[in-house]
C-alpha positions in Angstrom: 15.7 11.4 4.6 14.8 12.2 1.1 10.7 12.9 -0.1 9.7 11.6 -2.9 6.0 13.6 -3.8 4.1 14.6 -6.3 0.9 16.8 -6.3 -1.1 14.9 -8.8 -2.7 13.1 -6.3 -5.2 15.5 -5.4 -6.9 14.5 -8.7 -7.6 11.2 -6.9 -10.6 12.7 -4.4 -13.6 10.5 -4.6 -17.0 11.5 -3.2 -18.3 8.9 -1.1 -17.7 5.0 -0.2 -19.5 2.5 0.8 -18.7 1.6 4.7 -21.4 0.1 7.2 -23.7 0.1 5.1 -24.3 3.4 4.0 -22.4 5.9 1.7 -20.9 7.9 3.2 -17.4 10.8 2.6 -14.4 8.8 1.8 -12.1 7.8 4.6 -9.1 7.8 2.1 -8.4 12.3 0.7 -6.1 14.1 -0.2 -5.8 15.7 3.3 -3.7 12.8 4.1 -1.0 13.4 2.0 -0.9 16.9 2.8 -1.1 16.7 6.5 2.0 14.2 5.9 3.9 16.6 3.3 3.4 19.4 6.4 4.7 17.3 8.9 8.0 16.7 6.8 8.5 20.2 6.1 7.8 21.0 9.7 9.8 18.6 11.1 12.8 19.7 8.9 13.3 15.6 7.8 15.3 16.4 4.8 14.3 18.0 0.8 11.6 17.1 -0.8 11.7 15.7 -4.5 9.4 15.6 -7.5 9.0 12.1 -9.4 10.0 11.4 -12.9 7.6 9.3 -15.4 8.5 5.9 -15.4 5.7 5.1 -18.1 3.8 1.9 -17.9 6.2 -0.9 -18.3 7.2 -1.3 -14.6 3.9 -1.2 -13.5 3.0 -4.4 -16.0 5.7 -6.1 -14.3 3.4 -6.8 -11.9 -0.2 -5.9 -13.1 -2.6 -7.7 -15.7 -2.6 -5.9 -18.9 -6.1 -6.2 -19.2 -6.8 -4.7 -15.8 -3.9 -1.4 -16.3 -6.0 -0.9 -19.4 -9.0 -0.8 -17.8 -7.7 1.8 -15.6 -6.6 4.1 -18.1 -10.0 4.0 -20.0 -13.0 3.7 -17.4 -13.4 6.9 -16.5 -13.8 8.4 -20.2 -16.0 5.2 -20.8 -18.2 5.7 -17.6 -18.6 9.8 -18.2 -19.4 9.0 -21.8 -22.6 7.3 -20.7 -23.5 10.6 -18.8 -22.1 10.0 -15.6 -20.2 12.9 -14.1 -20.4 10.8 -10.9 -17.9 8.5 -9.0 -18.2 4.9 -10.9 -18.8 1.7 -8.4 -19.7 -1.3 -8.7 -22.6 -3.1 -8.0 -21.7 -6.8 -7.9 -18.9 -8.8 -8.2 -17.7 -11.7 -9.8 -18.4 -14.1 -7.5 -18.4 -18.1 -6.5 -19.9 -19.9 -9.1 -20.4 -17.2 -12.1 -18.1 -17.1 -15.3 -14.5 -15.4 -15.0 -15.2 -13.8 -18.5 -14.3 -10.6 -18.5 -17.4 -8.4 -19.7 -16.9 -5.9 -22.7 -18.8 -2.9 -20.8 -17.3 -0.7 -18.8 -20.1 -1.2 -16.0 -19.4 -5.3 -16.1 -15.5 -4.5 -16.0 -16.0 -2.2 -13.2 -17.3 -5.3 -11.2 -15.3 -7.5 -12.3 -11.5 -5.8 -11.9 -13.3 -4.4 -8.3 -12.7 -6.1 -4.6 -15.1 -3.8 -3.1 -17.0 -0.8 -3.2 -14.8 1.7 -1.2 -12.5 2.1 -4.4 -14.2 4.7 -6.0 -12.7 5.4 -9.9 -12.7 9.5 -10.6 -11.9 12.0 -13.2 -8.6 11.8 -11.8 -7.9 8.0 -10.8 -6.0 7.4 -13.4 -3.0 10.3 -13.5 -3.0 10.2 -9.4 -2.4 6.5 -9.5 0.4 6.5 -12.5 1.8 9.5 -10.4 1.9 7.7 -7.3 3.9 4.9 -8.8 6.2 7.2 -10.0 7.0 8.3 -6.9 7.6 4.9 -6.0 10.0 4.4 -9.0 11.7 7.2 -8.3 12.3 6.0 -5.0 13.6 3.3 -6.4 16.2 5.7 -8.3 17.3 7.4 -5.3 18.1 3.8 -3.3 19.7 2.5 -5.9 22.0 5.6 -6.5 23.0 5.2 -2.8 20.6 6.7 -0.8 20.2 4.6 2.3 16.1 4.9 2.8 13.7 7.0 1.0 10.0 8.0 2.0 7.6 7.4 -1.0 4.8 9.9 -0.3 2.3 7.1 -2.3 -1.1 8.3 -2.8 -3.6 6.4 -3.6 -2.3 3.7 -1.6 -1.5 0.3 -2.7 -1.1 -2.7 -0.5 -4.5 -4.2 -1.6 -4.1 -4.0 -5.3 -3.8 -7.1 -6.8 -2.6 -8.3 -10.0 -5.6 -7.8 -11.4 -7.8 -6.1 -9.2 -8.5 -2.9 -6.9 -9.5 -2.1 -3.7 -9.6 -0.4 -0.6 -8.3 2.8 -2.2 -5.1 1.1 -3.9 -5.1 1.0 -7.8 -1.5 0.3 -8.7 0.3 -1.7 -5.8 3.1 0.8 -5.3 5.2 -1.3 -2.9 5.4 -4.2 -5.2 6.2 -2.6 -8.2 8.9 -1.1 -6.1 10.1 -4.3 -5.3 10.1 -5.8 -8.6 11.8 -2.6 -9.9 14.7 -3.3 -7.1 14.6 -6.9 -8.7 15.0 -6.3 -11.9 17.8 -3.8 -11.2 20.1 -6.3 -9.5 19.0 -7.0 -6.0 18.3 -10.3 -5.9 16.2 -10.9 -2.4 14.0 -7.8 -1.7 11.9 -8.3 1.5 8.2 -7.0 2.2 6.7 -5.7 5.4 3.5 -4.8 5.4 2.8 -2.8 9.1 -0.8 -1.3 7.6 -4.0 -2.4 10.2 -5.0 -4.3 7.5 -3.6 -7.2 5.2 -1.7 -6.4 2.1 -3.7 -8.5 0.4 -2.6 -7.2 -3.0 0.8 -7.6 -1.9 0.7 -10.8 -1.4 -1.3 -12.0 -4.1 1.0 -11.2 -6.5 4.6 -12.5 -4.8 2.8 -15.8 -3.2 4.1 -18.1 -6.1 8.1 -16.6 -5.4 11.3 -17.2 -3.6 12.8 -14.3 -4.7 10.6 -11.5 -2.6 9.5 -12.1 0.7 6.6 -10.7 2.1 5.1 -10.0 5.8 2.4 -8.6 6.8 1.1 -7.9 10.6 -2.4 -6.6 10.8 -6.0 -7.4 12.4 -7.1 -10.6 12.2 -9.2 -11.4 8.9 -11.7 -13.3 10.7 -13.3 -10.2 11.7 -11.2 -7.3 10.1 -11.1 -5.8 6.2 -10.1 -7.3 4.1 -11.5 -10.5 5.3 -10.4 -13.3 2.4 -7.0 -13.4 3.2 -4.2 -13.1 6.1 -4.3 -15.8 7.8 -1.8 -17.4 9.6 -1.5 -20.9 7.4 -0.8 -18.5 4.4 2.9 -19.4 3.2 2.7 -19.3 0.1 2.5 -22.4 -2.6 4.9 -23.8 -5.3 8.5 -21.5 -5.1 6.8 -19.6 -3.1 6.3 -22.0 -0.1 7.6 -20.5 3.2 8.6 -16.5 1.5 5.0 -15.4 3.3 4.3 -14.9 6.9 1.4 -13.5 7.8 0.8 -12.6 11.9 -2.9 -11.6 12.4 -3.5 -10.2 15.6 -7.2 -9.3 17.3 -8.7 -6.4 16.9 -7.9 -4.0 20.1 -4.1 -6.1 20.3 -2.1 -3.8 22.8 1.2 -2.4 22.1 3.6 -5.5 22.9 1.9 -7.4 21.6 2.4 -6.1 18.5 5.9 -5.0 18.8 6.3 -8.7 19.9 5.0 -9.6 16.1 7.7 -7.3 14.6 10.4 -8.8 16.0 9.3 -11.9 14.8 8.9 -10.3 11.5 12.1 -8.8 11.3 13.6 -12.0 12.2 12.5 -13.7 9.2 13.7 -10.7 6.7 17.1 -11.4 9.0 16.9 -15.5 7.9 15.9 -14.4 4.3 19.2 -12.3 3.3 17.2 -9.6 2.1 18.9 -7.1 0.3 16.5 -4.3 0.4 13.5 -3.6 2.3 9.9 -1.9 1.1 7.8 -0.9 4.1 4.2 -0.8 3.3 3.6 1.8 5.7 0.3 2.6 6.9 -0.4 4.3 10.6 -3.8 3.2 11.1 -2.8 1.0 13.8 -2.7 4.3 15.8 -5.2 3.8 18.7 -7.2 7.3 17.4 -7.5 5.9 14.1 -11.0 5.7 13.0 -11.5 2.3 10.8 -8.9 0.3 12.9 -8.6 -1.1 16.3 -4.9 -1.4 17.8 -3.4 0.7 20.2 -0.3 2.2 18.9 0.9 5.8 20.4 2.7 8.6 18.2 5.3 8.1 20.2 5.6 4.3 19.4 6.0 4.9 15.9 9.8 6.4 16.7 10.2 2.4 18.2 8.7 1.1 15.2 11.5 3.1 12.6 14.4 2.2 15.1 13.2 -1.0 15.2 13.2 -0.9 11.0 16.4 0.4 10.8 18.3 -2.4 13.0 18.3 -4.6 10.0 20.8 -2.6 8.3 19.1 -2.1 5.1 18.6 0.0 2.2 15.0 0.6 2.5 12.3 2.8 0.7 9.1 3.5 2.6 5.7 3.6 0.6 2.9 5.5 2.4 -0.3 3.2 2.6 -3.3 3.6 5.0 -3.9 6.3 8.3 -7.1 7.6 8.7 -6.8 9.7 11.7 -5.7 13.0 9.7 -4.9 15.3 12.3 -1.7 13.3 13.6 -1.5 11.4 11.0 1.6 14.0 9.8 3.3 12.9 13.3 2.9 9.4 12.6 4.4 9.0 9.6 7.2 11.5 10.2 7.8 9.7 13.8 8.3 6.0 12.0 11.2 8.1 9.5 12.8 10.1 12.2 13.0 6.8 14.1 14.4 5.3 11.4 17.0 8.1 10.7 18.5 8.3 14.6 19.1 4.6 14.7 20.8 4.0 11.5 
């Protein structure tokens, strides 16, 4: 299976994050990507491409314009002020208070922020841009004829919304991914979301459409990040009604159980007709995993990519969360080689 990577995003390392209470390192480095780059080279799963720019225009397919330009200018806006320091927020727009969108870069900070793990840098903005490029170039690949392709996407993106960020995702790679397979002929692109935690971003901005399905199986909001949405009842509303399935599970869920929710996932893309398939793919439901509580084994991942590949589909795989580092390369490369034996 092809790679798609690019090195830019090591200029995406952010100090510190806010996490029970305290700051404290940030769960979400560059070590992550490179312990998953290793682990492909290692495990000999096929060549390893750089991206090609793409330039802004598929990413406002799906983003606010207001919010992409944002991104591009906060960090020359915050370090003019003095700060050589991550920029945070420190409130949020909230119940009850204006949705005007402030004119200082402090004010927009909160208001274009979900939380305060996201931390902007010196180098948010070329690591993210980079990241959907690899995406996009993903996108290339499957639609020149390549059967799956492993988007080595960092920062993540599942919870970016249209016009927000959050728990590490700027730019939501998988959906512009989909889009980008939309608008270059497929006409039913399905979703699946098989991160810890809710793609919240994801679907947020396909919940009003018939046209790309998305699923998502992940710890239950009522006490997991990211809290506001995932639930069960979510189906989506006008168009959109009945193209979202959401299957929260409790935290500490054990391994059939989960598998059980796939194969009820997987049935759906079945009933949809999709014509491609985006995996959001994030590990941290691996039972070492340090921010998440299910009990996947590495060796369970090789079930999840057979499992993935029984629907017969071109599909692209976008690297999202998995916070245990050390066999976090295993993981990942575990779901692909799966993947590749069964198709």
């Amino acid at each position: 299976m092809l790679t798609i990577y690019s090195d830019s995003h090591r200029l995406q390392h952010g100090r510190s994050e806010l996490i029970d209470g305290t700051l404290k390192p940030c769960f979400e480095t560059p070590s992550r990507a490179d312990m998953v780059l290793a682990a492909v080279r290692q495990r000999d799963l096929g060549d390893v491409a750089h991206p090609r720019r793409h330039g802004l225009e598929p990413i406002l397919r799906v983003h606010d314009e207001g919010y992409v330009r944002f991104l591009e200018t906060a960090w020359q806006r915050w370090s003019e002020m003095g700060r050589d320091y991550d920029a945070l927020p420190k409130m949020w727009q909230i119940r009850r208070l204006r949705e005007a969108v402030p004119e200082h870069v402090e004010g927009q900070l909160c208001y274009y922020s979900m939380d305060c793990g996201t931390p902007i840098t010196a180098g948010t903005w070329q690591a993210a841009t980079a990241s959907s490029d690899v995406a996009l170039t993903a996108v290339d690949r499957l639609i020149g004829g390549e059967r799956a392709i492993f988007a080595l996407t960092r920062p993540p993106g599942h919870h970016a919304a249209r016009d927000y960020c959050g728990g590490y995702c700027f730019f939501n790679n998988a959906a512009i991914a989909a889009q980008a397979l939309r608008d270059r002929g497929a006409h039913r692109v399905a979703v699946l979301d098989v991160d810890y935690h809710h793609g919240n971003g994801t679907q947020d901005i396909f919940y009003h459409r018939s046209d790309v399905l998305f699923l998502s199986i992940h710890g239950d909001p009522r006490t997991e990040y990211p809290f506001f949405l995932g639930f069960a009842d979510e189906k989506g509303e006008g168009e959109g009604l009945g193209y979202n399935f959401n299957f929260p599970l409790a935290a500490g869920s054990c391994v059939s159980t989960w598998f059980f929710a796939l194969d009820c996932a997987l049935e759906q893309i079945a009933r949809f007709g999709a014509e491609a398939l985006v995996v959001s793919l994030g590990v941290d439901t691996f039972e070492g995993d340090p921010i998440s509580r299910f009990q996947l084994g590495t060796p369970d991942f090789v079930t999840l990519g057979a499992r993935l590949a029984g629907l017969k589909l071109p599909t692209l795989f976008c690297l999202e969360g998995g916070y245990a580092v050390g066999p976090i390369g295993d993981n990942v490369v575990n779901v692909l080689a799966g993947f590749e034996a069964r198709s």
